[in-house]
PDB file as gemmi writes it, atoms N, CA and C in Angstrom:
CRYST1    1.000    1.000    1.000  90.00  90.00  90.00 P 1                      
ATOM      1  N   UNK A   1     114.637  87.180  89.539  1.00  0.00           N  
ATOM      2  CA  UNK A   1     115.693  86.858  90.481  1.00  0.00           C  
ATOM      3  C   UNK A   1     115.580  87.805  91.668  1.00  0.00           C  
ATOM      4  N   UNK A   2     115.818  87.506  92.804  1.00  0.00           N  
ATOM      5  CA  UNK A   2     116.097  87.894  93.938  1.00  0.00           C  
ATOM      6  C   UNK A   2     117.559  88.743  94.397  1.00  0.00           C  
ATOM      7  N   UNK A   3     117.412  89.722  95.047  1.00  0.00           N  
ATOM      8  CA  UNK A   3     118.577  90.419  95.673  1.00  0.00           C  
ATOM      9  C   UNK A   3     119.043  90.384  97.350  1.00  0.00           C  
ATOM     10  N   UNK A   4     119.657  90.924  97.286  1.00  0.00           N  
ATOM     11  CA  UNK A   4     120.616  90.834  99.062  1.00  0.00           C  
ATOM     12  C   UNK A   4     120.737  92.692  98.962  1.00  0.00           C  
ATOM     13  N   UNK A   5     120.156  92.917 100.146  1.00  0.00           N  
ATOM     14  CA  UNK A   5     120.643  93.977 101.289  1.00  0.00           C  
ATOM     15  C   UNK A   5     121.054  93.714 101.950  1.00  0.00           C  
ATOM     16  N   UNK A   6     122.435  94.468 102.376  1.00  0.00           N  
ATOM     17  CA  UNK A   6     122.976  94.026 103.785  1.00  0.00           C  
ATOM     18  C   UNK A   6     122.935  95.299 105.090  1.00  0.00           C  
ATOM     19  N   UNK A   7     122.298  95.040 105.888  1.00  0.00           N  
ATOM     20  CA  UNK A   7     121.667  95.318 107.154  1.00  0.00           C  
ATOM     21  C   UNK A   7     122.208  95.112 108.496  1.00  0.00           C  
ATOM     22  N   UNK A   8     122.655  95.866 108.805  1.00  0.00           N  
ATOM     23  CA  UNK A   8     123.187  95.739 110.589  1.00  0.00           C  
ATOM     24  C   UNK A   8     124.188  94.187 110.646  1.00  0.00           C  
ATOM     25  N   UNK A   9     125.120  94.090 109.335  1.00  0.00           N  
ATOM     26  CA  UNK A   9     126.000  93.311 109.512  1.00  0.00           C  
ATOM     27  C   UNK A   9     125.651  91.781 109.549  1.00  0.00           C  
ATOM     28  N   UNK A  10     124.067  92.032 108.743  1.00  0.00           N  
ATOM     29  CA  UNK A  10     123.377  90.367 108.101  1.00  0.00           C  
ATOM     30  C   UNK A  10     123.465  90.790 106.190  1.00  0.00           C  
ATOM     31  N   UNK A  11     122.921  89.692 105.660  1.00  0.00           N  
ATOM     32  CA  UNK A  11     122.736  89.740 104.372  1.00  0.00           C  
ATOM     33  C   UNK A  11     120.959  88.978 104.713  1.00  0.00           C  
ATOM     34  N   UNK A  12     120.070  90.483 104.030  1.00  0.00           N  
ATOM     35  CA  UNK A  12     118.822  89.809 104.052  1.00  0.00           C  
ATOM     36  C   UNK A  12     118.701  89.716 101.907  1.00  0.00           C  
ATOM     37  N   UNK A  13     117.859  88.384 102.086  1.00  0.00           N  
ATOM     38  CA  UNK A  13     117.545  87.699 100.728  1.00  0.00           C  
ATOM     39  C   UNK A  13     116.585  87.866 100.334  1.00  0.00           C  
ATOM     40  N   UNK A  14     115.836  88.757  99.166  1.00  0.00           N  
ATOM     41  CA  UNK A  14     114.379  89.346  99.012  1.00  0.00           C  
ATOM     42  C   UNK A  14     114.490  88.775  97.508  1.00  0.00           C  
ATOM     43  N   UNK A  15     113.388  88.064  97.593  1.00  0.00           N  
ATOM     44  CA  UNK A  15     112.728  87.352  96.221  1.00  0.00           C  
ATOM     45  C   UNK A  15     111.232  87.445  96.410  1.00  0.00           C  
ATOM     46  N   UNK A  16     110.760  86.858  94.997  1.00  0.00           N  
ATOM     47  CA  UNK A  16     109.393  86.986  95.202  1.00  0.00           C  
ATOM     48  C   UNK A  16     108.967  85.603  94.883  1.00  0.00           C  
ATOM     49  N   UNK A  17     107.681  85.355  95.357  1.00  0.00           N  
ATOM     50  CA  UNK A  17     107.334  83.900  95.782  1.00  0.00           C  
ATOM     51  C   UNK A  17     106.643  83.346  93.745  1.00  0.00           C  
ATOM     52  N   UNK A  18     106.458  82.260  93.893  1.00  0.00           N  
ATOM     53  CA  UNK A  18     105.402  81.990  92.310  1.00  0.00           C  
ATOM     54  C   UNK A  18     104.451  82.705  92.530  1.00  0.00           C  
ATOM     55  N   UNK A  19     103.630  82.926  93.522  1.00  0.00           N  
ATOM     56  CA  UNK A  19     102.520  83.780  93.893  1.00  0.00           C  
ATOM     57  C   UNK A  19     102.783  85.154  93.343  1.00  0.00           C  
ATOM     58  N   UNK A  20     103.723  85.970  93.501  1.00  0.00           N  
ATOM     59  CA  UNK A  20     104.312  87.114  93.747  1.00  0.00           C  
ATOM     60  C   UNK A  20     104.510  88.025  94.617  1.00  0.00           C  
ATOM     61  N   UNK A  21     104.300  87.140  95.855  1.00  0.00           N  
ATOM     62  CA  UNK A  21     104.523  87.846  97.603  1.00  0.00           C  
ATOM     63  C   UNK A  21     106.256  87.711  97.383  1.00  0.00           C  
ATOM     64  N   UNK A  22     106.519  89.263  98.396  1.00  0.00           N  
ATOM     65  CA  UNK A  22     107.279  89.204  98.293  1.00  0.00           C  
ATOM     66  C   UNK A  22     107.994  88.886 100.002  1.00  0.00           C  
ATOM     67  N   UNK A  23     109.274  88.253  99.891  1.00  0.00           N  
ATOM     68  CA  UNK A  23     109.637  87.637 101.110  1.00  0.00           C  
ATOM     69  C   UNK A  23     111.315  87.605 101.331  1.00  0.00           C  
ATOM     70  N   UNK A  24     111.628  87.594 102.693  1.00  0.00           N  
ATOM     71  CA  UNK A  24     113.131  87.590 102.384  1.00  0.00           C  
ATOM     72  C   UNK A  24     113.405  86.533 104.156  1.00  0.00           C  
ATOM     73  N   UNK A  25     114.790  86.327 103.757  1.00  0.00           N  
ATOM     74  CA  UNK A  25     115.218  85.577 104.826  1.00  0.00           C  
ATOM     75  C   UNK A  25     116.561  86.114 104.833  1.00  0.00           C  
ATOM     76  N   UNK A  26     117.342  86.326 106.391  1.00  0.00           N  
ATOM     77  CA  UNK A  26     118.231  86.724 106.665  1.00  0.00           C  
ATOM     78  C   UNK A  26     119.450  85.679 106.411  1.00  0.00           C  
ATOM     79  N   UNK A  27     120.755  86.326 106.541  1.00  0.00           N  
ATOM     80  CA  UNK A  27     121.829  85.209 106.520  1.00  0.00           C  
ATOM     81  C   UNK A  27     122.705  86.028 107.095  1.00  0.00           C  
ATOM     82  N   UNK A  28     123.834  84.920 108.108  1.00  0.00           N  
ATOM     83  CA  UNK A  28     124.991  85.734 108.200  1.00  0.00           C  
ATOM     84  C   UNK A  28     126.272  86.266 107.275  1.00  0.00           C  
ATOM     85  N   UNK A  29     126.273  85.392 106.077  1.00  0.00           N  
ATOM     86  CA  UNK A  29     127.104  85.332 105.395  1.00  0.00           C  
ATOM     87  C   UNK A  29     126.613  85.963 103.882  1.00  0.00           C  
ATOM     88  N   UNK A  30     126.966  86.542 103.257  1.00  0.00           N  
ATOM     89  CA  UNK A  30     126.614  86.902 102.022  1.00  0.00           C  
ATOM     90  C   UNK A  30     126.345  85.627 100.954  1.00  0.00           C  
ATOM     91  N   UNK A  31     127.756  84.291 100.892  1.00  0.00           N  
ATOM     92  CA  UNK A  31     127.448  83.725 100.290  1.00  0.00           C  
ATOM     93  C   UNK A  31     126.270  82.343 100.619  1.00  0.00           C  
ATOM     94  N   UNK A  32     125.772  82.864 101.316  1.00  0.00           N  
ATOM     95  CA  UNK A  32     124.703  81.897 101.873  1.00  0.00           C  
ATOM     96  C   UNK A  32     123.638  82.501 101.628  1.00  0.00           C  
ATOM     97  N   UNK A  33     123.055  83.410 101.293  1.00  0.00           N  
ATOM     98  CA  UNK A  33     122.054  84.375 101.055  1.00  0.00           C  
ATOM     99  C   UNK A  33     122.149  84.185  99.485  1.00  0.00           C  
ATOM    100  N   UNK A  34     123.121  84.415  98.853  1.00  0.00           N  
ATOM    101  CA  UNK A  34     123.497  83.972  96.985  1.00  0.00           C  
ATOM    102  C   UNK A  34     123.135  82.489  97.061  1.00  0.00           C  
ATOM    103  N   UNK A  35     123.737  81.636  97.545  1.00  0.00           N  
ATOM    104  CA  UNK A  35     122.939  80.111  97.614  1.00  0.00           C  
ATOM    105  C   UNK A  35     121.019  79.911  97.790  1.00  0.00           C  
ATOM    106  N   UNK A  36     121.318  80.878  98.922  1.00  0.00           N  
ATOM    107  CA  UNK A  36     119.566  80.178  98.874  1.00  0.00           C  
ATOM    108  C   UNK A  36     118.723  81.185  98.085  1.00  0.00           C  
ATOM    109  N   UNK A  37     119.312  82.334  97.347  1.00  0.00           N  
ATOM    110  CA  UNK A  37     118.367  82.614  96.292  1.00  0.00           C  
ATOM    111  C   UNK A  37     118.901  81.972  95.072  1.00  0.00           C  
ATOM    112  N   UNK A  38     120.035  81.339  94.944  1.00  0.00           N  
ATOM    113  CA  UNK A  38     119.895  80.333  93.485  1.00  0.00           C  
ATOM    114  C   UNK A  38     118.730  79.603  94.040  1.00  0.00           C  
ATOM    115  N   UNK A  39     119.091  78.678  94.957  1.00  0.00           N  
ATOM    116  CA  UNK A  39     118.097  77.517  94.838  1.00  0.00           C  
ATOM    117  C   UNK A  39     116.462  77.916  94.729  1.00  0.00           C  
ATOM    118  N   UNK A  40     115.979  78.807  95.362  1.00  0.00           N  
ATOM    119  CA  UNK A  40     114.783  79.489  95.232  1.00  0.00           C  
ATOM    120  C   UNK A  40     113.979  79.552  93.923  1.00  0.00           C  
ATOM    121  N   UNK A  41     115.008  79.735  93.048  1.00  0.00           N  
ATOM    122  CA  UNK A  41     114.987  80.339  91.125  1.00  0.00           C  
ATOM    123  C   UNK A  41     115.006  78.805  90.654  1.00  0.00           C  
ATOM    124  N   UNK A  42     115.914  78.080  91.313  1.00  0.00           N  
ATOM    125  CA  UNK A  42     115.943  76.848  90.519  1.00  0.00           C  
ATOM    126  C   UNK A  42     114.729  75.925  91.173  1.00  0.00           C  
ATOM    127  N   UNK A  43     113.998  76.259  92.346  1.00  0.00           N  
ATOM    128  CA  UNK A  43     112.912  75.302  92.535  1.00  0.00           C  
ATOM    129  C   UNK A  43     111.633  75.714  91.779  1.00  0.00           C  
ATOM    130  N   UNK A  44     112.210  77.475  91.545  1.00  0.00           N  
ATOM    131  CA  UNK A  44     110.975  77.728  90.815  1.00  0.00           C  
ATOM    132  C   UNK A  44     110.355  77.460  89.437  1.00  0.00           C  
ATOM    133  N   UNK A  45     111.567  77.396  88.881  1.00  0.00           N  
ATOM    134  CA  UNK A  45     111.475  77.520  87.185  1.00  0.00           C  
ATOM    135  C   UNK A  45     110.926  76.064  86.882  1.00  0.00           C  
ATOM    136  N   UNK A  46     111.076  74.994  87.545  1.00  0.00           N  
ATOM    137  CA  UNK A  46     110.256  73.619  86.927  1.00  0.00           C  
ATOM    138  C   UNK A  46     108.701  73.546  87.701  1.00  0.00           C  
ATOM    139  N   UNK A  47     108.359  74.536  88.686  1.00  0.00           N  
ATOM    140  CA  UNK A  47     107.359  74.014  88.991  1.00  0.00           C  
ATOM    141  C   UNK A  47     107.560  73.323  90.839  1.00  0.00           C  
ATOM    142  N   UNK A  48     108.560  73.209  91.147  1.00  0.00           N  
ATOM    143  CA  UNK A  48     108.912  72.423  92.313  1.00  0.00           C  
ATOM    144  C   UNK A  48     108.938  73.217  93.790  1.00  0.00           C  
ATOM    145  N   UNK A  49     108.739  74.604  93.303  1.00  0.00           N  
ATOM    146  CA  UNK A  49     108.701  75.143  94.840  1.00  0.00           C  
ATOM    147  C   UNK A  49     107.959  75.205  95.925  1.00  0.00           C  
ATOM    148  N   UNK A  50     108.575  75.128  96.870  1.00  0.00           N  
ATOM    149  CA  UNK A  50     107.678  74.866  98.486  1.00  0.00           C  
ATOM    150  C   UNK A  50     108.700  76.537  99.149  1.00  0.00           C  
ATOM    151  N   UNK A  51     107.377  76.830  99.946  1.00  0.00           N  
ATOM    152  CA  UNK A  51     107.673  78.248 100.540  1.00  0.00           C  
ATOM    153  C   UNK A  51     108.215  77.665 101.491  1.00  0.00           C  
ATOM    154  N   UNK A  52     109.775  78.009 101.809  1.00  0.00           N  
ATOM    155  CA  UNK A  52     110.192  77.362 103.207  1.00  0.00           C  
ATOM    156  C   UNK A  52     109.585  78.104 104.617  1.00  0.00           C  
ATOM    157  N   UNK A  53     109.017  78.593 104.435  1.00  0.00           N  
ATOM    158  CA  UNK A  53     108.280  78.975 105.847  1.00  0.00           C  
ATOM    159  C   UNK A  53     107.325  77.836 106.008  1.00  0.00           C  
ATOM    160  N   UNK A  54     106.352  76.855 104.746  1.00  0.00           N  
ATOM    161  CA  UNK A  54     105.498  76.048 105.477  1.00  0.00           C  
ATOM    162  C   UNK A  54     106.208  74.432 105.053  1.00  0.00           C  
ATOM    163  N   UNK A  55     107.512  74.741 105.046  1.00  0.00           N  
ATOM    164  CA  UNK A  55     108.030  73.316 104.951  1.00  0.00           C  
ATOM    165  C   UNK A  55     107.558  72.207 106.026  1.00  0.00           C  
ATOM    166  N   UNK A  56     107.838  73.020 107.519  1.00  0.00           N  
ATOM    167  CA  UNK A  56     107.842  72.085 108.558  1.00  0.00           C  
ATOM    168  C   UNK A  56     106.437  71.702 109.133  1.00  0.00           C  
ATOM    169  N   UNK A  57     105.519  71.600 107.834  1.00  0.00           N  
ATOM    170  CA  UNK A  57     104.321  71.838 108.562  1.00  0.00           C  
ATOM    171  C   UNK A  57     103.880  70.073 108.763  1.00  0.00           C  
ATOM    172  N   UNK A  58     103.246  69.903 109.828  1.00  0.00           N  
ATOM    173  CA  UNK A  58     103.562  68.422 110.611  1.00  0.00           C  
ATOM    174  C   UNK A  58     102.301  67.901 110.066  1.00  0.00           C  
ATOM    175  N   UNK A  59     102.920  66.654 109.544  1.00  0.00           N  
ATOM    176  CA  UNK A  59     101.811  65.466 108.108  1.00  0.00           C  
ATOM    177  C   UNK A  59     100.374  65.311 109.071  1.00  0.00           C  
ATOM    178  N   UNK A  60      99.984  65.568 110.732  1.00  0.00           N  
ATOM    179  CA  UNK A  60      98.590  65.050 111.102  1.00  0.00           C  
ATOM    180  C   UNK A  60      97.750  66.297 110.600  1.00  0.00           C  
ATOM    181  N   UNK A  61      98.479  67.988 110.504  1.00  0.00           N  
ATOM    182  CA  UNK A  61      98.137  69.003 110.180  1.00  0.00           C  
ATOM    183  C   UNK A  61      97.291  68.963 108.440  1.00  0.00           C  
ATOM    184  N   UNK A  62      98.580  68.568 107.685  1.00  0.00           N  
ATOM    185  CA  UNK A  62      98.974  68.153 106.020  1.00  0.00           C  
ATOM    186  C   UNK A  62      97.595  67.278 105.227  1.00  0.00           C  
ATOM    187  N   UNK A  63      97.645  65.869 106.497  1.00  0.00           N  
ATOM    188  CA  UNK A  63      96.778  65.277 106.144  1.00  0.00           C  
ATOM    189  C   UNK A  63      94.803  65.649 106.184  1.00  0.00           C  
ATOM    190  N   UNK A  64      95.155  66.628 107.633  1.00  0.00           N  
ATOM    191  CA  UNK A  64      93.717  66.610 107.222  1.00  0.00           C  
ATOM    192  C   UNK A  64      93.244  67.476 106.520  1.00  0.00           C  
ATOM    193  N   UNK A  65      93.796  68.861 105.995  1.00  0.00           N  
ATOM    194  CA  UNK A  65      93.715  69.565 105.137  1.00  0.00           C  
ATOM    195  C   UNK A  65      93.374  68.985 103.922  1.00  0.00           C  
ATOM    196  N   UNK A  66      94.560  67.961 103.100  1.00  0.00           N  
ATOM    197  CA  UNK A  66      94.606  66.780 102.313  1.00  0.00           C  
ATOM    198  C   UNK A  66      93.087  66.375 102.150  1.00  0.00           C  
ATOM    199  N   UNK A  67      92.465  65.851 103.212  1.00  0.00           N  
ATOM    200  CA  UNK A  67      91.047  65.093 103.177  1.00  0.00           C  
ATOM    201  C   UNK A  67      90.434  65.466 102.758  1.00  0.00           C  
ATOM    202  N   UNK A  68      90.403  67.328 103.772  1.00  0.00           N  
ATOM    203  CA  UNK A  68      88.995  68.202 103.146  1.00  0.00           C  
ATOM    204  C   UNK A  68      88.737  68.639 102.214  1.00  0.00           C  
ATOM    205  N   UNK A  69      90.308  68.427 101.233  1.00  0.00           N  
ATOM    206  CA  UNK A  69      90.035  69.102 100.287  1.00  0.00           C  
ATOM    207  C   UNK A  69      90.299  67.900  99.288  1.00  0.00           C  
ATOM    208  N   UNK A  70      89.707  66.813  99.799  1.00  0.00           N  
ATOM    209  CA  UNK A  70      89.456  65.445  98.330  1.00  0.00           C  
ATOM    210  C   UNK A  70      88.293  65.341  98.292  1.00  0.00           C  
ATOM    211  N   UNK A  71      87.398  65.547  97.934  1.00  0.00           N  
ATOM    212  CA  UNK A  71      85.963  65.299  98.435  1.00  0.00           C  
ATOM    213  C   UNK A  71      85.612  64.379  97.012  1.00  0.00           C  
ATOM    214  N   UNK A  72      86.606  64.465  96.053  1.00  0.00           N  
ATOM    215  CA  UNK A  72      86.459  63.127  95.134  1.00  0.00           C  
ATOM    216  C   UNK A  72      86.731  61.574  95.569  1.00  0.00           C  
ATOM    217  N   UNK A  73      87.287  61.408  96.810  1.00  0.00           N  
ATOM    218  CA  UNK A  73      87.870  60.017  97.381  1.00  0.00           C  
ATOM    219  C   UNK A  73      86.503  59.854  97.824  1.00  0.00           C  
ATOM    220  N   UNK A  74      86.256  58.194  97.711  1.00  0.00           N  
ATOM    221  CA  UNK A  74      85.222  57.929  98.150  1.00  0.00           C  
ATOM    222  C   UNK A  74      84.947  57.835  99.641  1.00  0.00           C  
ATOM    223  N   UNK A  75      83.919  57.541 100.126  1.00  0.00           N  
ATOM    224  CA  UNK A  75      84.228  57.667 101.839  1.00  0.00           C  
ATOM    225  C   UNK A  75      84.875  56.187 102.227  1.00  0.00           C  
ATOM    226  N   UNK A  76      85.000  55.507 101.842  1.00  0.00           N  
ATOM    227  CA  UNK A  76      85.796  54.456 101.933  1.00  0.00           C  
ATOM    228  C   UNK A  76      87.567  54.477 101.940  1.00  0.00           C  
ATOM    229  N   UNK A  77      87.723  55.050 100.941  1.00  0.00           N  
ATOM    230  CA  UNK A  77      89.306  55.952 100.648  1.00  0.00           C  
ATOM    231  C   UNK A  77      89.606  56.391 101.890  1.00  0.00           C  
ATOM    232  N   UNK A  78      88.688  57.397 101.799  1.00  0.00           N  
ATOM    233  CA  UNK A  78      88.833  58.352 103.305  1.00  0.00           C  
ATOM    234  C   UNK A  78      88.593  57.798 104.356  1.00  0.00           C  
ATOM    235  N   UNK A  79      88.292  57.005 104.691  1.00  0.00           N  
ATOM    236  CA  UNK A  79      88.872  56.169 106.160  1.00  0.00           C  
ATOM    237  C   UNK A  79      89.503  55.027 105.905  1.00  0.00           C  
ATOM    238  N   UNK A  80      90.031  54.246 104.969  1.00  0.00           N  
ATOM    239  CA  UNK A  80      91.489  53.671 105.092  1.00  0.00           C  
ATOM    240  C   UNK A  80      92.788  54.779 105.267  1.00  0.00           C  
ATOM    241  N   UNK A  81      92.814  56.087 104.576  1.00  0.00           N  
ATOM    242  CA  UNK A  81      93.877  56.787 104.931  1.00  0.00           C  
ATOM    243  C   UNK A  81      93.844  57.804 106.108  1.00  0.00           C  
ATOM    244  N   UNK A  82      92.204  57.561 106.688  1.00  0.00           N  
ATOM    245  CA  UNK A  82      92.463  58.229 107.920  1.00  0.00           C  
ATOM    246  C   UNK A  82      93.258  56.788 108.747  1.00  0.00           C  
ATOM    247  N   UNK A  83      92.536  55.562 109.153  1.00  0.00           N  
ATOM    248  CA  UNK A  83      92.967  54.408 109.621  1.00  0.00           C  
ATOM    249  C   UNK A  83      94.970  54.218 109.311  1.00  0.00           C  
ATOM    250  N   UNK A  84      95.111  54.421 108.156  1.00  0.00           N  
ATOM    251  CA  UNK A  84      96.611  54.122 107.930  1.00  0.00           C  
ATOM    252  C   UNK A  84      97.299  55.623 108.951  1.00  0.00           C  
ATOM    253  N   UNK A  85      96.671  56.451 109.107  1.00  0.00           N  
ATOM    254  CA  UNK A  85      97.579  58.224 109.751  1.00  0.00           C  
ATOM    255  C   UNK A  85      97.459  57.651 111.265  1.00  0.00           C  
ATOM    256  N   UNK A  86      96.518  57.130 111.598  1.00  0.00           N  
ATOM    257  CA  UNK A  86      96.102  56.885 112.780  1.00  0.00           C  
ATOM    258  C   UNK A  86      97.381  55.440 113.732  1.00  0.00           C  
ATOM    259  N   UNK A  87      98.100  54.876 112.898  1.00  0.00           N  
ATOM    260  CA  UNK A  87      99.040  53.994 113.697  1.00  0.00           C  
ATOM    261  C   UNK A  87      99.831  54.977 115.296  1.00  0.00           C  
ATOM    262  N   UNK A  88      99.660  54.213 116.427  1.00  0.00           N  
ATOM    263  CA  UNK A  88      99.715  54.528 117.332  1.00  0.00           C  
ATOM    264  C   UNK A  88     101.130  54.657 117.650  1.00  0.00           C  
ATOM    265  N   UNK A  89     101.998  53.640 117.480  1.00  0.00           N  
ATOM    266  CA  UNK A  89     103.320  53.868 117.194  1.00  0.00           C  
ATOM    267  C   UNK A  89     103.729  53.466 116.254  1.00  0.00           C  
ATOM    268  N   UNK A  90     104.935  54.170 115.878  1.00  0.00           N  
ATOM    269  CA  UNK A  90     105.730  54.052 114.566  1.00  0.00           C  
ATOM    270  C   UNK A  90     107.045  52.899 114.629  1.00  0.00           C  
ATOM    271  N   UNK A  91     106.702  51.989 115.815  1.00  0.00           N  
ATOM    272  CA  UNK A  91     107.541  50.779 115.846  1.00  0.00           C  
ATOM    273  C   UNK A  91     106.432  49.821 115.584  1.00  0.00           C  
ATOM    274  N   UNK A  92     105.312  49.879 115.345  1.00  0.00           N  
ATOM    275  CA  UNK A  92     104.053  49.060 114.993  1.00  0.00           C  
ATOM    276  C   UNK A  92     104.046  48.969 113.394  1.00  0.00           C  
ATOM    277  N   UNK A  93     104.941  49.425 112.832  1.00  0.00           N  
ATOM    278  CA  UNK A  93     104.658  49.571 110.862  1.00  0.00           C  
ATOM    279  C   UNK A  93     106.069  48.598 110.699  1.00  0.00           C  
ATOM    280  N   UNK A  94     104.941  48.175 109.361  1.00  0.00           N  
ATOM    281  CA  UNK A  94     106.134  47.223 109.172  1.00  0.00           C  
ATOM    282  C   UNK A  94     107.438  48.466 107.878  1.00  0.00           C  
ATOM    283  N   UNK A  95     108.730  47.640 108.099  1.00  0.00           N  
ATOM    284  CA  UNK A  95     109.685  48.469 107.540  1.00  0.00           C  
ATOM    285  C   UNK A  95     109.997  48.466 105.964  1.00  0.00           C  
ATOM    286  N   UNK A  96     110.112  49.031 104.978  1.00  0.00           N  
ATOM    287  CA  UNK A  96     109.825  48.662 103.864  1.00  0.00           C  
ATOM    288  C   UNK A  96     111.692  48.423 103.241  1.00  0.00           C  
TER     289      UNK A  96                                                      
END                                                                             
């Protein structure tokens, strides 16, 4: 589990990652700093955690990382899901 220091009138949140880096994020509020280290513990313990620092990382980035590192998809695979990333606009897909 993770703890709170409070610092120049913030609450910083220090846990350690599944990795075991250790990391913290500030809050103004104490009980917001206790929230996001529950949730932290609870994404961790099944297996489900994402480091919120690379949450926002943008799917053209995601995907090609994704590619380079399938090198089991056949090359066929790999350019229908390059072809499907590639839609020019997103009013061109149909809506499901």
């Amino acid at each position: 589990m993770g703890y709170i220091q409070k610092q120049r009138g913030k609450y910083r949140a220090r846990y350690r990652d599944p990795l075991g880096r250790g990391t913290s994020t500030t809050f103004d509020r104490k009980a917001d700093a206790q929230r996001f280290l529950a949730e932290m513990e609870t994404e961790k313990a099944p297996g489900n955690w994402i480091d919120p620092r690379h949450a926002a990382i943008p799917l053209a980035h995601w995907a090609d990382e994704f590619l380079l590192l399938a090198p089991r998809l056949s090359p066929s695979t790999q350019e229908t899901y390059r072809r499907d990333l590639n839609v020019p606009d997103a009013s061109t897909r149909s809506r499901w």
